[in-house]
N, C-alpha and C positions, 0 to 999 in steps of 0.2 A: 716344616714342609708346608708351603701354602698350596691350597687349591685352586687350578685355577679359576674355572667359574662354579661356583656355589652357589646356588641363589639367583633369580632373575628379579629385579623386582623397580616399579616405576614410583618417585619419589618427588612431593613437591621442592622448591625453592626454597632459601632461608626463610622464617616468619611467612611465608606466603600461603596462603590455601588452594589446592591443585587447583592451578588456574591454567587462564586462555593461553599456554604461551608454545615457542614451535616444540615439534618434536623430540624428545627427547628418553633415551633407557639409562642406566644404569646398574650396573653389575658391582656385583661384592664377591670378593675373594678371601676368604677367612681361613683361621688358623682351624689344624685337624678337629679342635673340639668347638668349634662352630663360634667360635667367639673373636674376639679383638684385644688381645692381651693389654694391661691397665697396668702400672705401678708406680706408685708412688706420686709428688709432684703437689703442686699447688691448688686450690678448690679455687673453679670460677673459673677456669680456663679454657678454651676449646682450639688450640695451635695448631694448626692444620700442618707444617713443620715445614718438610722435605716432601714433596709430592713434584708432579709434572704436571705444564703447562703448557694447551696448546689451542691456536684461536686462525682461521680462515676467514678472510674476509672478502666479497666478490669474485668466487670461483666461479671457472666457467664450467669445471668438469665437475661430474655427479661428486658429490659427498662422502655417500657412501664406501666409492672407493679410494676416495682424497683422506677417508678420517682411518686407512689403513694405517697410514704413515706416523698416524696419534700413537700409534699399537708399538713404534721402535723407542717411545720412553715410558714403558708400561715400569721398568724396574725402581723408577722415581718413586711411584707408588704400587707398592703392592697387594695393598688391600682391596683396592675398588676404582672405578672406572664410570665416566659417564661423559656422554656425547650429546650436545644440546644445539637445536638452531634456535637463530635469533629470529622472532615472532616479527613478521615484517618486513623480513630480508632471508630468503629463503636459502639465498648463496652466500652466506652468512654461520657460521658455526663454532662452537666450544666444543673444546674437548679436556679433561681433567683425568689426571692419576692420584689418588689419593693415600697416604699414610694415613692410616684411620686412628683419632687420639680419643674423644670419648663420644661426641657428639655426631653420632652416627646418622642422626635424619638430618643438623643445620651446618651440617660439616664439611657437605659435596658442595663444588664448586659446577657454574661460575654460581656468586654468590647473590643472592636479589634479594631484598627488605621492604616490606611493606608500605616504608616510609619513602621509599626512592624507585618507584617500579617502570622505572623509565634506566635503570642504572643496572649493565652487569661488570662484573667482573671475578676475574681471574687472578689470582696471584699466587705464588710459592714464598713463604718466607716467615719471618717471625716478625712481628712488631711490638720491643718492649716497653714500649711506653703507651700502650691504648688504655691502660686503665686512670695513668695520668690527664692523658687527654680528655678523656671522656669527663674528667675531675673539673679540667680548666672549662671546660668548651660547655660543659652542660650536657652534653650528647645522650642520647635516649638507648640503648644496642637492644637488637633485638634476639639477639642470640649471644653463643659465649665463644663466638670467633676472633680472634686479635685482627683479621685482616678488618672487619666490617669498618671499623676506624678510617678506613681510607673512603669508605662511600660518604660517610657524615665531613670526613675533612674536605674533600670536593664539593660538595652539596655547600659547605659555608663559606670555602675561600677559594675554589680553584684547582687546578693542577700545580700551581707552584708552590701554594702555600700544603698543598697534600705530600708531594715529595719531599719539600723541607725539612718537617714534619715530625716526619715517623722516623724514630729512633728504634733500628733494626736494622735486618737485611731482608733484601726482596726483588722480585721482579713480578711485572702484572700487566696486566691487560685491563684497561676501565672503558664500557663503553657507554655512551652515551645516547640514547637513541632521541630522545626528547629535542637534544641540540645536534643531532649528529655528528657527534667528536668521536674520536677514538684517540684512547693516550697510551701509551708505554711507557714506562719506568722500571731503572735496575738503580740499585741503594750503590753507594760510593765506592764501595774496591770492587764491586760487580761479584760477591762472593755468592750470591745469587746468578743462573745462569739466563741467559737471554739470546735470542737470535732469530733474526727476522728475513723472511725477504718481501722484497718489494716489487713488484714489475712497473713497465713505462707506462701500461695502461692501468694501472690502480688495484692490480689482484694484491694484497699482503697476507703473507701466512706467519705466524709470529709461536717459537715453542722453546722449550728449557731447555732442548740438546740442540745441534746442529743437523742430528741424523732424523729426525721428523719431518727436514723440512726439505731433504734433497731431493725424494723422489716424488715429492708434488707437479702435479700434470696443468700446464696453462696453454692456454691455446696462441699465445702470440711468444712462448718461449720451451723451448727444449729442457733447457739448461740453467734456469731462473737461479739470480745470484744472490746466493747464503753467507748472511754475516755478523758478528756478535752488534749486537746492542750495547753502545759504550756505557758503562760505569756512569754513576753522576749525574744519569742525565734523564729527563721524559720526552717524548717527542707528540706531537699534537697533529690529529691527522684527521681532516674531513670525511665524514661520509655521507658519498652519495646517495642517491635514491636507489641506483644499480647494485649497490651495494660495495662498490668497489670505492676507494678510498684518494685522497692526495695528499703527501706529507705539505704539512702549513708551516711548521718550525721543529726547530732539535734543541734545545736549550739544557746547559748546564745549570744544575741545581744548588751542588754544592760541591766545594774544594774543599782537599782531606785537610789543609792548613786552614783552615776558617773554623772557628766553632760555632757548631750546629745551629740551627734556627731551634731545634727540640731542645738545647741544652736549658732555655727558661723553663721548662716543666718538669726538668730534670730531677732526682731526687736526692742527688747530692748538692749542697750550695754552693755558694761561691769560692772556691779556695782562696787561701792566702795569696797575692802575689809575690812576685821580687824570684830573685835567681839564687839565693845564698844556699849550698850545698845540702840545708837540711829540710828546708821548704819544698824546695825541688824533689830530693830522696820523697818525704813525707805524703806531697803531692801524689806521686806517681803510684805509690800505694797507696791511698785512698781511691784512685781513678781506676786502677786496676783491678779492685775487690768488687768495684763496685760495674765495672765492665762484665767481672764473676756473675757478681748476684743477680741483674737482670736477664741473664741467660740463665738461668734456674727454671724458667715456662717451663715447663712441661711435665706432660702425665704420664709421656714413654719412661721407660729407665732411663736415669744417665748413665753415661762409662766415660772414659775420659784413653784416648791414646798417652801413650807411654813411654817415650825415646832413650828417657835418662838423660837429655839434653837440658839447657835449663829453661826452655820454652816453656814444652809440654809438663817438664816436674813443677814449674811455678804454675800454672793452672791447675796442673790434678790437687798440689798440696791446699792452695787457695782456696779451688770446689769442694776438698772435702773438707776442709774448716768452715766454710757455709750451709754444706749439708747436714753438720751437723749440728748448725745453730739455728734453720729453719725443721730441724726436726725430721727430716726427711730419713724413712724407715726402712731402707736396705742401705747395705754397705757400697760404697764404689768400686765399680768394676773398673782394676785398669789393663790395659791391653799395649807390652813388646812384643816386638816380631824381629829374629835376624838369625841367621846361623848356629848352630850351636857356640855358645861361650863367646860370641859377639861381644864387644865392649856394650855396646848397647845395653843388652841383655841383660850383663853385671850391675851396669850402673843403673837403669830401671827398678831393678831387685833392691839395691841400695834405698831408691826413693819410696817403695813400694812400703818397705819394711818401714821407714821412717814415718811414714804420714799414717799406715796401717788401711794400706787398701786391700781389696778382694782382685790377687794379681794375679795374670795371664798372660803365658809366655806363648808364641807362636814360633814353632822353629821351624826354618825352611832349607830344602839342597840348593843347591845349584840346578837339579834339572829342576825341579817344582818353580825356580825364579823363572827359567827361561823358557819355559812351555805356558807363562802366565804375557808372556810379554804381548804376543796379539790381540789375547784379551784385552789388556790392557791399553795398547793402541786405539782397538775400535771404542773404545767406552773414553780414552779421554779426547778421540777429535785431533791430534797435533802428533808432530813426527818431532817435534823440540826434544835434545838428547838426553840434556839431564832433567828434564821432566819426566822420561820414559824412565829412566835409571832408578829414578826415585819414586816413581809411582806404583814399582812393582810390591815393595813390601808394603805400601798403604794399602793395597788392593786384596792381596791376601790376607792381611791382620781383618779387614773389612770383611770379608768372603769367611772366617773364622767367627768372628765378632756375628754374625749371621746365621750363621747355623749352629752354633756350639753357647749363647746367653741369648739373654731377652734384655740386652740394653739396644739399646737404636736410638737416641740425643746423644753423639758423640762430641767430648770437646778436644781440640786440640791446637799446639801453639803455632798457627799459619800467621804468616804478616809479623813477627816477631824482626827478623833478619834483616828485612826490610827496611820497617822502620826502626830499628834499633843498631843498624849499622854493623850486623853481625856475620854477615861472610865475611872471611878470610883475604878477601882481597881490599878489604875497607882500609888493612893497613898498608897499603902502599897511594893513599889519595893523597895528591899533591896539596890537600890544606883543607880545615876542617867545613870552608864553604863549598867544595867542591865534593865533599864525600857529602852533605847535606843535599843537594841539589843530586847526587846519585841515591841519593835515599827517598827524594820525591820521586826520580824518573820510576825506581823501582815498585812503588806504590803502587803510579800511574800503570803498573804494566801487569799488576799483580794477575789480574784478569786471566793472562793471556797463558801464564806458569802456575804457581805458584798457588794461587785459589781454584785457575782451572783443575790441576792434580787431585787436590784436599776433597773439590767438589765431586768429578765425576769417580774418583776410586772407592766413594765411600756410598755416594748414590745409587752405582753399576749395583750396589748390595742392599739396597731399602733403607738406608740407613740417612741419619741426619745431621752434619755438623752444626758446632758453634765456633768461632773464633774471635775469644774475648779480647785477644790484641788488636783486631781491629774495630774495637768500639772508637765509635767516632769520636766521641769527649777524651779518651783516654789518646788518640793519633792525635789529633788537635793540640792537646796538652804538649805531649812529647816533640812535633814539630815546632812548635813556638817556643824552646828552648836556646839558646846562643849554641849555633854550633859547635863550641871548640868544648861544649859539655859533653855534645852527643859521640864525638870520636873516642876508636880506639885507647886503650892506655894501658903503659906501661905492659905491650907486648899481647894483650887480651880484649878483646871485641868485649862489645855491650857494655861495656864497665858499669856505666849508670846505671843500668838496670841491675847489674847486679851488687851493686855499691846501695841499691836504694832497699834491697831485701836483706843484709848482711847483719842486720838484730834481730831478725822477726824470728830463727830458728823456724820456719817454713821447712827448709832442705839441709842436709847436711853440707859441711863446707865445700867437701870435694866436689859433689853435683852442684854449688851454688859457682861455684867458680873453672869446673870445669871447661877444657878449652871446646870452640868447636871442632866438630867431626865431620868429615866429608862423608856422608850420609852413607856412600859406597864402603867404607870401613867402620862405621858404625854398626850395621847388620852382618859385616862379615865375619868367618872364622877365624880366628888368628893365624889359621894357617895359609889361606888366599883371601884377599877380598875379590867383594864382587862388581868392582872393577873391572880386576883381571879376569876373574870367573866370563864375564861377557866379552872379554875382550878377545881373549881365547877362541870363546866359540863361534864368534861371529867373523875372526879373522875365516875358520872354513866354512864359512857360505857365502862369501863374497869376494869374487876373483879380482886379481887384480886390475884386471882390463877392463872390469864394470864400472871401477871408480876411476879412472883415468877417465873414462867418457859421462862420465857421472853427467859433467856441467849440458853436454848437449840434451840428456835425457829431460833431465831438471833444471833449467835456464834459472826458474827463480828458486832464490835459496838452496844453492847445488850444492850436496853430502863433500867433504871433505875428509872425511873417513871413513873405514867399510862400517863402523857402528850406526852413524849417519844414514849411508844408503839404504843396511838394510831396515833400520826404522822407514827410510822412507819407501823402500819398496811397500811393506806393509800398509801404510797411510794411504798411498795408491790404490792401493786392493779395493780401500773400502770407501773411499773419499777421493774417486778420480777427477782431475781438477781441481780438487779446493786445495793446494798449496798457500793458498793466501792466506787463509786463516789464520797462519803465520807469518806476521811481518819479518821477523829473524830470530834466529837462535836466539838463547840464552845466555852469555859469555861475558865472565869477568873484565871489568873495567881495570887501564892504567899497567896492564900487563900484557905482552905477548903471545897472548892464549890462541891453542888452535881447539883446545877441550874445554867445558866448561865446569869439570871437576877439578875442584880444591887440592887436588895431590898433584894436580900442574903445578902448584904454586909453589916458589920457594919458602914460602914462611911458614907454611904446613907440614908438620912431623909426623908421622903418625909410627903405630910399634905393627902395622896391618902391611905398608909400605913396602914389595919390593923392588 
């Protein structure tokens, strides 16, 4: 149980000595016995993780009541809090949530160094490769932060060569006052969250949810337009004297098919090339372990999610074969969630036993799924259907994982399906170029599903992912394969991936080659899924007459199911107008889907099915 304010107390800047700069407090919110619980993890580190970010630039209304709106991604960070202006621009402001890891005085953001005091910044994320850089570049740090990396990378090459760069995931905020720049950056699948707005006259408010930034007050807009900051990309923006801002350019950093500009200071070498079946396998484990190992930062506990799919059991089996060859001194915690006697459930058990982790089952009703679903709503921002369907059990196992252990580094297999061509509808693509090219669009989109989910159901709880599938060295690799490698075969998704783990004895056979699951009969009871369990219920709350006129209520992206509607009633609720923030559903390619669940599909069996 956190408190919420504990402690008042005024604190300098990185490496700085209470100096000249604006105002600013900050608050700590610490656990009952007055501390910041510590375990385990690497010496030399200070990850500042999973926290929230949030930056004003050129408001015309008071502060005070504009850094409310900071206060609706408090659960990013639950530890601590601080509110800073910028010395010189007085309508100008930072705002920070912090997950506290050990470095409790150089740990609050934005972050400022002695050596750069013209330089702040903000950011949320992990950067694994700063102590490389620091190797190649010479760099001097002045505390034990992985973000500072990004002030010395600017300081010697720029914004482009900073985003290249860093090998991680992130979103930030760099300001510039010396040159008056401001830049924004989100790392490549955007698994980091980002969202800005902008007005005509130069006000920008920029934060890590969308719900920070809606009810900000400008004086030449009511309604000021909110929208994600794309993946890949930094944008470069003047600032005025007024302190209000002009975007100057958007630029693309990097493409998930390119490998990285970080991949030279990387710490695995150069692989073997060539295509021949066992290089490739070879390859893909060594990129993979090694995607593991540098997600290892950290001093919170890890845990690791738990499906019993072969995602999440080739990462828990993976992390705990690293854990315990860096010696790392508690066992892993791993974490199912589904109905009683769920196949899930079974098959998690299966991997749990095998690898010998410290296993946690979460078992949930049907009313506990569908009394989470609003929560659930307002915390991921979208009414997309099988996002909502499947973010319920994330959410709960997360809300568990929260109050019942002290892990918070959580790792789990996101971006797998994606790039590994693993939904169920991959076997009906007219040819293996054309299921490739739906394996980039889905990349491209991950943002908007699929990391959005992972992100906000695990953040709504303090909590911190990792997802070592989408290390960039390791997507890179995997795309730059001949696609007729990457398709389906012989009746089963991912083959390669699971043709390239098929000696390691990682997983038992059955979970190594298990089919996929439509995630709704995954957590279900054998006796209904929960599928039907919602389909059910939500056929009585939604008359038929409301989705007949669905299309006039909702012109864009109009509910075509009462499931639909009443997701979208919801999203309304709390995010009136932002329907955009979804460009379009979710829904499988090359089939005549009106749903975007797997058990539409003809080539999907399941024993949950009726």
């Amino acid at each position: 149980m956190m408190k919420l304010y504990d402690g008042f107390q005024q604190q300098p800047a990185a490496g700085e000595e209470p100096a000249p700069t604006g105002a600013a407090f900050f608050i700590t919110r610490r656990g009952e016995n007055g501390s910041f619980p510590c375990a385990g993890g690497q010496d030399g580190i200070s990850s500042l993780t999973m926290c929230g970010i949030w930056a004003l630039f050129g408001s015309d209304e008071c502060l005070s009541v504009q850094c409310l709106s900071a206060m609706k991604i408090a659960h990013r960070g639950p530890d601590a809090f601080r509110f800073e202006n910028v010395n010189g621009f007085t309508n100008c402001c930072f705002g920070f949530h912090r997950l506290a890891v050990v470095d409790q005085l150089y740990g609050m953001q934005p972050i400022r160094v002695k050596k750069f005091p013209y330089l702040w910044l903000c950011y949320n994320g992990e950067i694994y490769n700063f102590k490389q850089l620091q190797k190649q570049f010479g760099f001097e740090y002045q505390t034990l932060v992985d973000g500072e990396v990004i002030l010395h990378l600017y300081n010697r090459g720029g914004i482009e060569q900073t985003a290249s760069m860093l090998d991680g995931v992130f979103a930030f905020i760099l300001l510039d006052t010396a040159n008056r720049k401001v830049f924004l950056a989100r790392d490549t699948y955007g698994v980091r969250p980002l969202f800005k707005v902008l007005t005509d006259d130069g006000f920008l408010g920029v934060c890590s949810e969308a719900k920070g930034l809606i009810n900000l007050k400008h004086s030449t807009s009511l309604c000021p337009k909110v929208e994600p900051f794309l993946p890949g990309h930094y944008e470069v923006l003047d600032l005025k004297p007024s302190g209000k801002v002009a975007s100057v350019e958007l630029v693309k950093f990097h493409s998930y098919k390119d490998e990285p500009l970080h991949a030279t200071c990387d710490t695995v070498e150069t692989l073997p090339s060539g295509f021949d079946l066992e290089t490739v396998k070879s390859n893909i484990r060594i990129l993979f372990e090694n995607a593991v190992r540098k997600r290892l930062m950290a001093h919170r506990r890890i845990g690791c999610l738990l499906s019993g799919g072969l995602d999440s059991s080739l990462v828990a089996a993976v992390l705990l074969k690293l854990m315990k060859e860096i010696n790392i001194n508690y066992p892993l915690q791993t974490f199912a969630i589904g109905m009683e006697n769920s196949p899930d459930l079974l098959a998690a058990r299966k991997v749990a036993a095998h690898i010998g982790s410290e296993h946690h089952e979460v078992i949930f009703n049907s009313e506990e799924g569908i009394q989470a679903i609003e929560e659930v709503i307002f915390s991921l921002e979208t009414y997309d259907i099988t996002t909502i369907r499947a973010s319920i059990g994330m959410y709960l196992v997360s809300k568990y994982i929260r109050k019942k252990t002290d892990s918070v580094v959580i790792f789990s297999g996101e971006g797998s399906d994606e790039l590994t061509q693993g939904y169920i509808y991959f076997h009906k693509a007219p040819s293996p170029e054309e299921a490739a090219e739906e394996s980039e669009r889905l990349l491209k989109e991950l943002y908007l599903f699929d990391v959005l989910r992972a992100d906000r159901t695990t953040a709504a709880h303090g909590l911190e992912l990792r997802v070592p599938f989408l290390d960039h060295r390791f997507t890179s690799y995997y795309l730059s394969l001949p696609a007729e490698l990457r398709i389906p075969k012989n009746g089963i998704e991912k083959y390669l991936l699971r043709q390239s783990f098929e000696d390691s004895n990682l997983l038992p056979k059955e979970i190594l080659w298990r089919p996929k699951e439509a995630f709704s009969d995954g957590i279900a009871s054998v006796k209904k899924s929960w599928f039907s369990i919602l389909q059910d219920y939500i056929d009585q709350q939604v008359d038929d007459l409301l989705l007949e006129k669905a299309a006039e209520k909702y012109p864009f992206n109009p509910p075509k199911t009462k499931e639909s509607y009443y997701y979208r009633q919801i999203f309304e609720k709390h995010y009136p107008g932002r329907s955009n923030w979804l460009p379009h559903y979710w829904m499988p390619r090359w089939v005549k889907a009106t749903d975007p669940s797997a058990r539409t599909l003809k080539h999907y069996k399941s024993a949950t099915q009726e």
